[in-house]
DRENMARTOR-594624 format. One record per residue (C-alpha): x, y, z; residue number from 1. Coordinates in Angstrom, 2 decimals. Example, Ala and Ser with C-alpha at 12.3 -4.5 7.8 and 13.67 -1.06 7.14 Angstrom:
% residues 2
12.30  -4.50  7.80  1
13.67  -1.06  7.14  2
END
This chain:
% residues 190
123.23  69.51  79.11  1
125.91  70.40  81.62  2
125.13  70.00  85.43  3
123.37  72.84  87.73  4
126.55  73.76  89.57  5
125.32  75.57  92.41  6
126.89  77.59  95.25  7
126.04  76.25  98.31  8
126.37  79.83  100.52  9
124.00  81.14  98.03  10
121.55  78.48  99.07  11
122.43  79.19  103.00  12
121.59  82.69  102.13  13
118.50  82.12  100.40  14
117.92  80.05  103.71  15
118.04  83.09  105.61  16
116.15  84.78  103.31  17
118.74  86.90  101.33  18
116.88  88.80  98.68  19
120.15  88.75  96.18  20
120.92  85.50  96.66  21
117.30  84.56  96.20  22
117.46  86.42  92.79  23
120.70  84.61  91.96  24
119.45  81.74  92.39  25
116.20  82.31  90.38  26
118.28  83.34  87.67  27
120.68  80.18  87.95  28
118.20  77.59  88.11  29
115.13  79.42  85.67  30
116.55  77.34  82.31  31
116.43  73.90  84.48  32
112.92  75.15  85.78  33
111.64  75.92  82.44  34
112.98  72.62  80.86  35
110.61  70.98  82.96  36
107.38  73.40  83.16  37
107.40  73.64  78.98  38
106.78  69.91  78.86  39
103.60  70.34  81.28  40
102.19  73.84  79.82  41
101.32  74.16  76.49  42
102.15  78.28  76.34  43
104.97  79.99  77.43  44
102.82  82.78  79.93  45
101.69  79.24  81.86  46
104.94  78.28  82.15  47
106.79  80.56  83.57  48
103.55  81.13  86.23  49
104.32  77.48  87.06  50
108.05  78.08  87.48  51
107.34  80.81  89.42  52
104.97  78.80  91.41  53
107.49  75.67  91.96  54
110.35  78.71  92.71  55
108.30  79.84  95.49  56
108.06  75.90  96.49  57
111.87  75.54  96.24  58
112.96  79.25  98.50  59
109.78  77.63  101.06  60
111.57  74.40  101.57  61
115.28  75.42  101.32  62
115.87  75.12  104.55  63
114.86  71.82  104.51  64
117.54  70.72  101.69  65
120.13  68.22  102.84  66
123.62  68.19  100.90  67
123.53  64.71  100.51  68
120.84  65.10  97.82  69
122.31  66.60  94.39  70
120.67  70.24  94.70  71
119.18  69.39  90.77  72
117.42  66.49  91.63  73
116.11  67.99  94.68  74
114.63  70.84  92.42  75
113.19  68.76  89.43  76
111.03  66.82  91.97  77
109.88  70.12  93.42  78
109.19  71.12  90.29  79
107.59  67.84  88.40  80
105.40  67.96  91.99  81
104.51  71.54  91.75  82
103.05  70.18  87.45  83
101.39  67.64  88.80  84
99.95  69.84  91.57  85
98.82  72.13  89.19  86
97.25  69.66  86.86  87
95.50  68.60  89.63  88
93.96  71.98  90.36  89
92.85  72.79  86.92  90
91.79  69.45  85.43  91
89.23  67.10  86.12  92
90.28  63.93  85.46  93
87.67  61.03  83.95  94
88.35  57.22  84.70  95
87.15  56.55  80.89  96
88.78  58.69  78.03  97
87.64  56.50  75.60  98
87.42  52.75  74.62  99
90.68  51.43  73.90  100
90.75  47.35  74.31  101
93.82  46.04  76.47  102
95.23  43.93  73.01  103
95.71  47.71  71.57  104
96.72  49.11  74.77  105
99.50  46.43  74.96  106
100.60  46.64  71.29  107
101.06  51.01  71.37  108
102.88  50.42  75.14  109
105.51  48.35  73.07  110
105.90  51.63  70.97  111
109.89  52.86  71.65  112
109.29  56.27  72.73  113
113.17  56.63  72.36  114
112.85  56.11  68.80  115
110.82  59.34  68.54  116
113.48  61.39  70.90  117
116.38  60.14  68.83  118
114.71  60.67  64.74  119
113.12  64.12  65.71  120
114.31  67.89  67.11  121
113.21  68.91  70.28  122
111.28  71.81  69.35  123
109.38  69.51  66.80  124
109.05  67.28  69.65  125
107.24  69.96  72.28  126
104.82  70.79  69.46  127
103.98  67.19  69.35  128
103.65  67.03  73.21  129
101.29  70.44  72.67  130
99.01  68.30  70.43  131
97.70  66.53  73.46  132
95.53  66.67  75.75  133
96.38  67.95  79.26  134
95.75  64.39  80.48  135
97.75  63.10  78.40  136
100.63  65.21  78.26  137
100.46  65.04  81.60  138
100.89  61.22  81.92  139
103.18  60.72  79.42  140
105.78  63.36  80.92  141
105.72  61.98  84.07  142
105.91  57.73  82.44  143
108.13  58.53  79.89  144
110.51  61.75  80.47  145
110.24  61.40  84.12  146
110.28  57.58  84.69  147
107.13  57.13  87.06  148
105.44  53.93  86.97  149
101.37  53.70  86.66  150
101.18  53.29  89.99  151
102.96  56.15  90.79  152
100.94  58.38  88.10  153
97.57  57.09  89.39  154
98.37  57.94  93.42  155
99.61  61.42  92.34  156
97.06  62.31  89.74  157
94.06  60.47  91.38  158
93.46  58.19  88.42  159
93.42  54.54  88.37  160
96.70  52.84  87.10  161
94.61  51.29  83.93  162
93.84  55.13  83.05  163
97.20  55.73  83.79  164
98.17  53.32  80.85  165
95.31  53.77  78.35  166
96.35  57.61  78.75  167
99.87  56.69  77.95  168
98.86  54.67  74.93  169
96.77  57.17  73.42  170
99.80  59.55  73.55  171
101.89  57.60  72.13  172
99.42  56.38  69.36  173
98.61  60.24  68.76  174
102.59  60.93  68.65  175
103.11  58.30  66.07  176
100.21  59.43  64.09  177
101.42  63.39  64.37  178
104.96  62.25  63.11  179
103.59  59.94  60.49  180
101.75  62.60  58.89  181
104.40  65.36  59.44  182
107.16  63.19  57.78  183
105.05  61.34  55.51  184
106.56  58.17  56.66  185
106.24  55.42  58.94  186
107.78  54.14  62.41  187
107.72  50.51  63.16  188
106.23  49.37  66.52  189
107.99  46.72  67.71  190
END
């Protein structure tokens, strides 16, 4: 994927509240934005509502944006914060899922989530991620595609960083499981 090369009059004329240039710039950055909202929203119509959503966000704050921040980072986070916003919103989250004991949760967090990114297509790979539950999808975006720690996760999803984790290992237990049974075959958990 090739970096968001970006104009940065356009963005001084979004600033200023430029109509074209605000179009322009939806239409430059809606692939980047969509990246990111298809691996929170299990349907399409959801996530381009949240992309509009975390657009809005983006033309709100962009007089706020400082050149010394790459313009695509500065997005993504509006965008992964606008997700988690949203999850908040519409989910309810429970401190117990289910009873998982910590030996298990420790032995599925040693899973290499790479493994499954490297052996399987990407589209194969969202329908996975659809096969969760909101919680979960949720969590394991933001652990493994977006690099937060549990600590992180908890504060912005107003869990505790154990559900944070036993959220996480379900996931990936439920990914391996999905991909054993798709391919007939089975990973090794190191």
């Amino acid at each position: 994927m090739s970096p968001l090369i970006i104009d940065y009059e356009v963005i001084y004329q979004c600033a200023k509240n430029n109509r074209k240039a605000q179009f322009k710039l939806y239409e430059l950055l809606l692939n980047t934005l969509m990246n990111i909202a298809t691996r929170y929203k299990t349907n399409n119509e959801d996530a381009v509502a949240l992309v509009n959503e975390g657009f809005l966000k983006i033309l709100n704050n962009i007089g706020k944006y400082k050149k010394e921040v790459p313009f695509e980072a500065w997005i993504k986070r509006i965008m992964i914060n606008t997700a988690i916003d949203d999850f908040r919103k519409n989910h309810k989250t429970k401190e117990m899922f289910c009873a998982i004991e910590d030996k298990a949760i420790e032995y599925l967090e040693a899973f290499d989530s790479n493994l499954v990114e490297e052996s399987i297509n990407t589209a194969f790979l969202e329908s996975l991620l659809d096969s969760l539950s909101a919680e979960k999808k949720v969590v394991f975006n933001l652990s493994v595609i977006d690099g937060l720690s549990h600590k992180e996760i908890g504060e912005k999803l107003n869990i505790s960083e154990r559900t944070s984790k036993r959220y996480l290992a379900s996931a990936k237990s439920t990914l391996q499981k999905k991909y054993q049974e798709s391919n007939n075959s089975t990973i090794e958990i190191n």
